[in-house]
N, C-alpha and C positions, 0 to 999 in steps of 0.2 A: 322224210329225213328227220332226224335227230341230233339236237343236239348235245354230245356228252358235255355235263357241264364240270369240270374239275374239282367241282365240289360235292360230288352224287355222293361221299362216302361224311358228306359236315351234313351241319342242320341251316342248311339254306332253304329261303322263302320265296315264295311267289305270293304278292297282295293283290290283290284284283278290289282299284278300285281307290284315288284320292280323297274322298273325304277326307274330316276331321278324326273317323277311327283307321283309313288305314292310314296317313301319315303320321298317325300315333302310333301306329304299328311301326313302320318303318324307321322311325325317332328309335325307339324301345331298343328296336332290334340291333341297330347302329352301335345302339352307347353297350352292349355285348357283345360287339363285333363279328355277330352273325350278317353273314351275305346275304342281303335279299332285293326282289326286285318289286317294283310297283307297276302293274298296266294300268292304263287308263286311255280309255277311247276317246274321251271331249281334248281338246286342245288345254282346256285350263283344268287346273285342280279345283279341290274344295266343296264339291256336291252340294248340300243342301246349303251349305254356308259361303258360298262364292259372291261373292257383289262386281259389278262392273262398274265402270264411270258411263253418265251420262250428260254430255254436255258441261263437264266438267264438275258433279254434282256424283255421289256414290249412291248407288241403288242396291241394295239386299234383295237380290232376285228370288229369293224363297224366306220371309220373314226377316226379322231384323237381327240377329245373333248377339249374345254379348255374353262376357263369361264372369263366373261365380260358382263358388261352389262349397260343399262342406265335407267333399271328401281329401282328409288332407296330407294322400298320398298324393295325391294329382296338382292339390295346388304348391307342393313344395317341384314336384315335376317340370312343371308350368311355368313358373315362374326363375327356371333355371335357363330357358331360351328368350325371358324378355325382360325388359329392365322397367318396373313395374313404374318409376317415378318420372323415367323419361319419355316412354312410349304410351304409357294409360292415362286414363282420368277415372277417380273412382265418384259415379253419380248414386245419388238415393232415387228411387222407383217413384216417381209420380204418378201413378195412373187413375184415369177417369174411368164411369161408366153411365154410358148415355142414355137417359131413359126419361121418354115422354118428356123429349128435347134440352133436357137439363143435363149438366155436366154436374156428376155423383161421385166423391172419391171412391177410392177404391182401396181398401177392400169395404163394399158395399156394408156388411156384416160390423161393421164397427164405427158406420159413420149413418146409422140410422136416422140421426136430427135433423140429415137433407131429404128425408123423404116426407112426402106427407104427413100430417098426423094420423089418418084412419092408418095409412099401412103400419106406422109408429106403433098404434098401438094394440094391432092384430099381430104382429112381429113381436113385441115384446109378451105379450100371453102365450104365447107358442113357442119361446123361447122357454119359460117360466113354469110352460107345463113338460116339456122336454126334461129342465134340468131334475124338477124334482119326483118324476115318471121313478119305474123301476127301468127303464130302459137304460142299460150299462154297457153298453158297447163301446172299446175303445178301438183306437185305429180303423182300420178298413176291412181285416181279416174276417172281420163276422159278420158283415154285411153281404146280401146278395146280388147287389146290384150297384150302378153307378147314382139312378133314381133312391132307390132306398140309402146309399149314405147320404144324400143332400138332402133329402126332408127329414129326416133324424136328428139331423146335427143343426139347422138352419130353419127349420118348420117350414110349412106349404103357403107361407106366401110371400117370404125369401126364394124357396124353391120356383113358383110360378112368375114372380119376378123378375127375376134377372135367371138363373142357373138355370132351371129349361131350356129358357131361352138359347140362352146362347150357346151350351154346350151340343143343345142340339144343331142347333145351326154349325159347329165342330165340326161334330161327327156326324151328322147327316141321318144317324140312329136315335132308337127310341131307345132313352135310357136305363129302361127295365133292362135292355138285350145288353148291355156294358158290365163285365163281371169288372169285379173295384179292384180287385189284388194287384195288378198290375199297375197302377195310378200310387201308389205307396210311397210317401216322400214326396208327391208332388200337390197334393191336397191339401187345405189349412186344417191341422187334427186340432180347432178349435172347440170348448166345449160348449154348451147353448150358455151355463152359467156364465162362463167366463165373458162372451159375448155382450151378458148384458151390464159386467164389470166394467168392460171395459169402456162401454159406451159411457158409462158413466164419470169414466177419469178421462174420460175421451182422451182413452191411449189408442196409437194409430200401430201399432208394433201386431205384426199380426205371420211373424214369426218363418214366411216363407223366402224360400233362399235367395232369390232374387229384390228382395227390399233394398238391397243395393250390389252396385254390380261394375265391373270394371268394363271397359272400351279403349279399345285402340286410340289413338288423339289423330292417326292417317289411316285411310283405306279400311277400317271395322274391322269383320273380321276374316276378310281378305287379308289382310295384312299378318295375321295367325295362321294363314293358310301357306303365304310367301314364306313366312320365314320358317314356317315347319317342313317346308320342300324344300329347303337347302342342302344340298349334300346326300338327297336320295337316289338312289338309282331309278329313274321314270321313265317307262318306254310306254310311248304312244301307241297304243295297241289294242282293239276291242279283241275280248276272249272269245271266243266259240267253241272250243271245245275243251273239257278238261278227264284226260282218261289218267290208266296207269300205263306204266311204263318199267318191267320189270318191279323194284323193291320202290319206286320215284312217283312223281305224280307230274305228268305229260301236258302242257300249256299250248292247244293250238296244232299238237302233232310235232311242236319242233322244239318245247323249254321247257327242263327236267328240271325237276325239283323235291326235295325231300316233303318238301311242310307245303301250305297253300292254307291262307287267311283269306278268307271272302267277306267283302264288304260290301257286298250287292246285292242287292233285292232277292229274299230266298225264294219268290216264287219261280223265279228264273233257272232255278239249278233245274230242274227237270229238262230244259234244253239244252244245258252246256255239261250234263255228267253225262260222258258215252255208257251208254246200256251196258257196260262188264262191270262199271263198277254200280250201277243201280242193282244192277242183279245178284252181285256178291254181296253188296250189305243189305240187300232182301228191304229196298226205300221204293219201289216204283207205285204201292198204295199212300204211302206217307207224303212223296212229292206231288203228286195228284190232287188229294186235301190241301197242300200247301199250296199250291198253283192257283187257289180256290177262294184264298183269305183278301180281306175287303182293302182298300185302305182310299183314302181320299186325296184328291188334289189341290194346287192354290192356283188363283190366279192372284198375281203379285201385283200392284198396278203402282207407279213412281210418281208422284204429284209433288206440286208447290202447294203449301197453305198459308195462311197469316200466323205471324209469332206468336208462340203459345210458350207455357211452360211445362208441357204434362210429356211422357215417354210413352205412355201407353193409352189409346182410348178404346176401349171393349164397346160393344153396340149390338145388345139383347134384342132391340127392336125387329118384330116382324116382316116387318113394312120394309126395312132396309135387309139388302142381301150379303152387306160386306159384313164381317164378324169384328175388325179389329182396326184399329188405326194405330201403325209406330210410328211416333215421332222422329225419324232416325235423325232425323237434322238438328235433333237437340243431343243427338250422343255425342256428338262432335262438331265445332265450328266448319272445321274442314270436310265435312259432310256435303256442303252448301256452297256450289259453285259461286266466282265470284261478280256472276253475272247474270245472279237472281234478285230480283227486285229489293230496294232494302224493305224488311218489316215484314220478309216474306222467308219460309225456309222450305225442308224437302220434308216428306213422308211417304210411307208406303200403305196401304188398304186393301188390307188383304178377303176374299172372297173363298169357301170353297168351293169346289169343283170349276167345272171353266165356263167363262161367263163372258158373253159378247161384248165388243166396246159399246155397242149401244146400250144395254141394259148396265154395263160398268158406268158411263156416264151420267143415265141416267140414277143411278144409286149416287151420285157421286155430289151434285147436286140436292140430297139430301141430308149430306153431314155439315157439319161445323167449321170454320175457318178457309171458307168458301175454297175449297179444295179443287184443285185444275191437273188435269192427267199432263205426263210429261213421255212415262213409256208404260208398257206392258209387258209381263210376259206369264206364262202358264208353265208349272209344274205337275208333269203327270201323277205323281207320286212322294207326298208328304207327311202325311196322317197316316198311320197304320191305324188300323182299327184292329181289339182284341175282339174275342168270343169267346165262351168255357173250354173249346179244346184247343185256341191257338198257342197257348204255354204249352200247355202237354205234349204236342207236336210239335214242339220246334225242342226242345228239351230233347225228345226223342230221336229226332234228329241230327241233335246235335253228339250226342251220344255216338250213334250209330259212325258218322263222320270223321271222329274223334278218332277212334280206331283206327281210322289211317291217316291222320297226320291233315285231316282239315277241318280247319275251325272258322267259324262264325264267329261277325264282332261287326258291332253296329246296329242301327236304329231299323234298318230295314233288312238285315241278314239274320237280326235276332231277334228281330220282331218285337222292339220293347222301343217304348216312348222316352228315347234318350236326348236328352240336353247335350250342350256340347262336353262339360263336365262328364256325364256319367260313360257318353262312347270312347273318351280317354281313358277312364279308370275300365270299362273293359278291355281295350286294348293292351293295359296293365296286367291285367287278371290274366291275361291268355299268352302276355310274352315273358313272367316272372318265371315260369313252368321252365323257361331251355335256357 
């Protein structure tokens, strides 16, 4: 059965898919009073950025979210659903990074006077032979790799320091295999000279977006999630199949629609486009390489630790298998149930891939502010990882798509390492078009 929907001859949507891009979508689509609908198979909205209460204390079940941003279509957007003085706190980015048990600020690159002297001043000669090299590479464009823009700009024993480290422990890859283009705007494009300017006025400005950043003052950014699903239309419904349907695009076998925005995992579309339309736009080699592309998981773990004042603690170390520590219980008072020790707040420690409570606790018992598990949980799917042809492919893809009225939008449908800022401003990008 089908159903005719009375608006097969408008430009109504089908979203598949609450995150933070499609209920940007559906916001978008509203304030143009185009009809559209949102599935979504979990109970709650919000994907990567959803939090739950635990024990009366809020847990960021995939990372810690908070928004900022320097695109400033989106934040005039933005800040038309919240009332930035009664709802937010705008904090400055304190973050540490912990190396050979010492707490480093952070950005590492500009606070060289906590590190030893030998590395002091194997770091500065290698800065000094960088700046005044003929090596002129700016940005990221001309580099081939993720390994070769950090030793360039940082030298090799900033590089084998911290930035190895830890990004491998990211991505779980060898940095040679990471083409840089896609990391563009998310990098410090600091230069070696500047580095070692700075150190010397010991200026801490180290120019990336989130040096300060806003947070909800209740529920993070659950609570950006609440109020952007007010007023959408949300049917609880996981998708299975997406065909055509005469001139329409077919939801299930039973909900017609002109347009369809997918915010879902693009390795998935090769099981949810029935074979007429893989075969018409000539994609069933393209979604086979894309079924194919890597990406990494979290395990998210909720703890109490002792009062600190830092937002982020980064952990290069080997030996430890968690990558990161949020302070979340410093983004907000209300973060921190009120029946947590005093002198005591909440955090999350984050791990890639999925890692048992035993070797979780074991790691856990290795960090700083004697850190104690409260809950746990695993995300199968967080990190994309790029390679040389996963732009090209998804690009082409999206192309081909296009053509009939479905687009891609978001972090894991586009395959690009989106903040919560950047999968707004695409969600922008794709609903100014109608």
């Amino acid at each position: 059965m089908v159903i005719e929907s009375k608006n097969t001859k408008k430009n109504n949507f089908a979203i598949i898919g609450t995150g933070i891009s499609g209920l940007s979508c559906g916001k978008l689509l509203n304030e143009k009073k185009i009809e559209n609908t949102l599935f979504e198979k979990n109970n709650e909205n919000g994907g990567l950025i959803s939090c739950s209460i635990e024990d009366g204390s809020l847990f960021h079940k995939v990372g810690g979210h908070v928004f900022n941003t320097k695109f400033k279509n989106v934040n005039s957007w933005f800040w038309k659903y919240f009332d930035l003085k009664n709802e937010f706190s705008l904090a400055d980015r304190n973050a540490a990074i912990l190396i050979e048990g010492k707490l480093i600020n952070y950005p590492i690159e500009l606070n060289l006077s906590k590190l030893s002297s030998k590395h002091q001043k194997m770091i500065i000669f290698e800065l000094i032979e960088l700046s005044s090299s003929n090596f002129k590479k700016k940005g990221t464009s001309n580099f081939q790799n993720f390994e070769e823009f950090l030793t360039h700009n940082f030298g090799k024993t900033l590089y084998n320091l911290y930035f190895k480290k830890y990004n491998k422990k990211i991505w779980n890859k060898n940095l040679k295999d990471i083409p840089i283009d896609w990391l563009e705007g998310k990098l410090p494009m600091i230069k070696p000279e500047e580095i070692i300017l700075k150190n010397i006025s010991a200026s801490k400005n180290d120019n990336m977006v989130h040096s300060s950043f806003y947070y909800p003052k209740i529920n993070g950014s659950q609570f950006i999630v609440d109020r952007l699903s007010k007023g959408l239309n949300i049917k609880r419904s996981r998708v299975e199949k997406i065909d055509f349907y005469k001139n329409s695009i077919l939801i299930n076998d039973y909900y017609q629609y002109k347009n369809l925005i997918y915010t879902g995992d693009v390795r998935n579309l090769i099981n949810l486009l029935d074979t007429r339309i893989i075969n018409e736009l000539e994609i069933n080699n393209l979604l086979k390489e894309i079924e194919l592309f890597e990406s990494n998981g979290t395990t998210t773990v909720f703890c109490e630790c002792d009062i600190n004042d830092y937002s982020w603690i980064y952990i290069p170390d080997e030996e430890i298998k968690a990558h990161r520590i949020i302070m979340t219980g410093n983004f907000s008072k209300n973060n921190n149930s009120p029946n947590i020790p005093k002198k005591r707040i909440t955090c999350t420690v984050e791990f890639t891939g999925k890692i048992s409570l035993k070797i979780v606790n074991e790691n856990l018992n290795k960090l700083p502010f004697n850190i104690s598990l409260l809950k746990y949980n695993f995300c199968q799917s967080s990190y994309i990882i790029h390679n040389s042809k996963t732009r090209i492919k998804i690009n082409e893809l999206k192309s081909k798509l296009k053509s009939r009225n479905i687009f891609l939008c978001g972090r894991f449908a586009e395959w690009e390492y989106y903040n919560m800022d950047a999968a707004i401003n695409s969600a922008m990008n794709i609903c100014k078009i109608f």
